[in-house]
C-alpha positions in Angstrom: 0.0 0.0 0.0 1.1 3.4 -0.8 2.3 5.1 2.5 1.4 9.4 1.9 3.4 10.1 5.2 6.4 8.1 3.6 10.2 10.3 4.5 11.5 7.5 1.8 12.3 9.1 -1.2 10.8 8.1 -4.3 7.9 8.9 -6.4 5.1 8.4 -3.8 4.2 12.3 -4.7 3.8 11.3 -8.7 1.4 8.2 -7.8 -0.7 10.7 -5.6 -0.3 13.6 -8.6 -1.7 10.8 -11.3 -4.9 10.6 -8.9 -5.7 14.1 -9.0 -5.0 14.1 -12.9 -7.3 11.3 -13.1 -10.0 13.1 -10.9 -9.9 16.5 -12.1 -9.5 14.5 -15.5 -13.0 13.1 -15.2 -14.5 16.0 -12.5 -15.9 18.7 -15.8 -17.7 15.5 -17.3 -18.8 14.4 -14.5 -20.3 17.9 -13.3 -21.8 18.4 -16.5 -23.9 15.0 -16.1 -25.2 15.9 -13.1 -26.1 19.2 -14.1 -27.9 18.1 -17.0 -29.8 14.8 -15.3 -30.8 17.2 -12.9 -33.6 18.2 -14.7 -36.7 16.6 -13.9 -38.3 14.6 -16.2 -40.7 16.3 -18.2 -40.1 20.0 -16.6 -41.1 22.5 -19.8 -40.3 25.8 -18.2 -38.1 25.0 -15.1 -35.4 27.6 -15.0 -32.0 26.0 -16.2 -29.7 27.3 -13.7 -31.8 25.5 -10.4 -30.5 22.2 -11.9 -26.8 23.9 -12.1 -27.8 25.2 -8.2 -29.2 21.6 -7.8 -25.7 19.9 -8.7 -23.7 21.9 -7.1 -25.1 21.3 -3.7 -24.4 17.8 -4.0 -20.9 18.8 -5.3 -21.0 20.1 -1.7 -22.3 17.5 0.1 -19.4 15.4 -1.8 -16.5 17.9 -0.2 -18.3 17.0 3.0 -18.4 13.2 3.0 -14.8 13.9 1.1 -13.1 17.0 3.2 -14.1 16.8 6.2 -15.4 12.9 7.2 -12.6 11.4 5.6 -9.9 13.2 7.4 -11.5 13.3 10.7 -12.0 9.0 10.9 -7.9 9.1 9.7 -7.4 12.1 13.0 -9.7 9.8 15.0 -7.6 6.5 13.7 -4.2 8.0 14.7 -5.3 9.4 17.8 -4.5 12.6 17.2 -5.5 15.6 19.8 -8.0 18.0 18.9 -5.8 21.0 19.7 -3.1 22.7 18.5 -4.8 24.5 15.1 -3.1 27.6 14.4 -4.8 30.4 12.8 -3.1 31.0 9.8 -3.0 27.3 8.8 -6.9 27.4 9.4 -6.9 31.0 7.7 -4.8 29.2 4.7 -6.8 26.3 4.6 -10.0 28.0 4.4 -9.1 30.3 1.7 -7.6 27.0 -0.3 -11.1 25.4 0.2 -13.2 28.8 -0.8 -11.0 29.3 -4.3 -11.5 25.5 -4.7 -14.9 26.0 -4.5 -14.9 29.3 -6.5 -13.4 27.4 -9.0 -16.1 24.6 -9.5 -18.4 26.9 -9.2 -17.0 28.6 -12.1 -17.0 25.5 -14.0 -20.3 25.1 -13.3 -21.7 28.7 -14.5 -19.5 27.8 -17.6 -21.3 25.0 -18.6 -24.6 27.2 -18.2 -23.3 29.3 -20.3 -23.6 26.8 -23.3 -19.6 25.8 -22.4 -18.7 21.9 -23.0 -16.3 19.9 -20.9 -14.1 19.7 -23.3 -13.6 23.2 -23.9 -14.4 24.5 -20.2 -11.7 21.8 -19.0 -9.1 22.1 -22.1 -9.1 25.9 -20.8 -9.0 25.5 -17.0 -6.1 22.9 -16.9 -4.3 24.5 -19.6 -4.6 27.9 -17.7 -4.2 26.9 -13.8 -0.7 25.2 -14.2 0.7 29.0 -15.8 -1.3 30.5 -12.9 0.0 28.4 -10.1 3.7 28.2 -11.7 3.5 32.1 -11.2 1.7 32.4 -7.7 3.7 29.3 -6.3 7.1 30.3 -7.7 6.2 34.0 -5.8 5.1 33.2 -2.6 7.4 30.7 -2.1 10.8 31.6 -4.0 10.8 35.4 -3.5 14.6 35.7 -4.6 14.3 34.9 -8.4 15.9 37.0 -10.5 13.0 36.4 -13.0 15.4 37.8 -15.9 18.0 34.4 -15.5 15.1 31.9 -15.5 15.9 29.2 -17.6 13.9 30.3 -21.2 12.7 26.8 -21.0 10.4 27.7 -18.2 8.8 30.6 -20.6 8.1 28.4 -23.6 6.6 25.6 -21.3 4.2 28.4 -20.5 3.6 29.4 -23.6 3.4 25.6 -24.9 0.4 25.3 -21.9 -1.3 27.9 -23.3 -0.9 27.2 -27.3 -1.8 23.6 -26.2 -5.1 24.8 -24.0 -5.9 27.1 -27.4 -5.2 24.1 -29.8 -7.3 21.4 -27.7 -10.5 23.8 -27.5 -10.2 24.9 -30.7 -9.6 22.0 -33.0 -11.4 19.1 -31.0 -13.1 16.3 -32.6 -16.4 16.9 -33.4 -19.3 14.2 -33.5 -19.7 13.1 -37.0 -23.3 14.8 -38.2 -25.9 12.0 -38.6 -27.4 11.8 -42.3 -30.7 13.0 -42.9 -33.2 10.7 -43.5 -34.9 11.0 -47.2 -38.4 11.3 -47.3 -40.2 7.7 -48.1 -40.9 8.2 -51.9 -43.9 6.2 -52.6 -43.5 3.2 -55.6 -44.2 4.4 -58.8 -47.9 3.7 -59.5 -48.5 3.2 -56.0 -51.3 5.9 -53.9 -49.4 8.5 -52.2 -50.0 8.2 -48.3 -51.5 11.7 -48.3 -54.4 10.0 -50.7 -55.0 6.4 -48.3 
């Protein structure tokens, strides 16, 4: 079993990495079910966005049972005391779970906005790792001389954004389904309009 308090090094951090790629891989199309199965069946003039409202409070109830049950049995499990929270590490975390939530909620307004996961999410994961790269690399590494930064570093940036561009703009399409010709009646047969 994979050990995430491991001090071996290794590539324990890539394994975890590849689960968040695989869940925020699958988290736009999966939003953009629910959202859509939310409405009820039959509902002519229900406003669209209650089913977007609808989803996203089980999106919530999901960071519950997620966020806050899951690490509280693991606390409980360990034993660990109840006590010793600091306040910016709450302030921290708190802010980390509001943009978090900002953020699907953004997803969520983009799909009602006639957005698609594969553009919404082509945009949002080409976008956030050029955003965190700069935020991250600022907050934590205030001493780089941003004029000797390997070039490399730039042109990634720019590659995450061309990609992002490229994916939403030139994705494949579902191939248009053939119209159906009219039934053209036999020749010296009644037409159906005269039966």
């Amino acid at each position: 079993m994979i050990n995430a308090n491991s001090d071996s090094p290794g590539l324990t951090w890539l394994a975890f990495a590849f689960l968040t790629v695989v869940s925020w891989g699958v988290y736009g199309v999966f939003l953009h079910s629910g959202q859509t199965l939310m409405k009820p069946p039959g509902a002519v003039d229900v406003d669209p966005s209650l089913w977007r409202y609808k989803s996203f409070l089980f999106v919530g109830v999901a960071y519950f049972l997620v966020a806050v049950l899951a690490p509280l049995a693991m606390l409980l499990a360990k034993g660990a005391a109840f006590s010793g929270y600091t306040g910016r590490g709450m302030g921290w975390s708190l802010i980390a779970g509001i943009v978090g939530a900002i953020g699907a909620f953004g997803v969520l307004l983009a799909f009602g906005a006639k957005g698609k996961p594969p553009e919404v999410m082509a945009i949002v994961f080409a976008g956030a790792p050029i955003v965190n790269a700069v935020v991250s690399i600022w907050s934590v590494r205030h001493e780089i001389d941003w004029g000797k930064v390997n070039p490399l570093f730039y042109i990634g940036m720019i590659l995450a954004l061309v990609g992002g561009g490229l994916v939403t703009l030139h994705k494949p399409n579902p191939t248009p389904r053939p119209k159906q010709a009219a039934i053209q009646p036999a020749p010296g047969s009644p037409s159906p309009a005269k039966q």
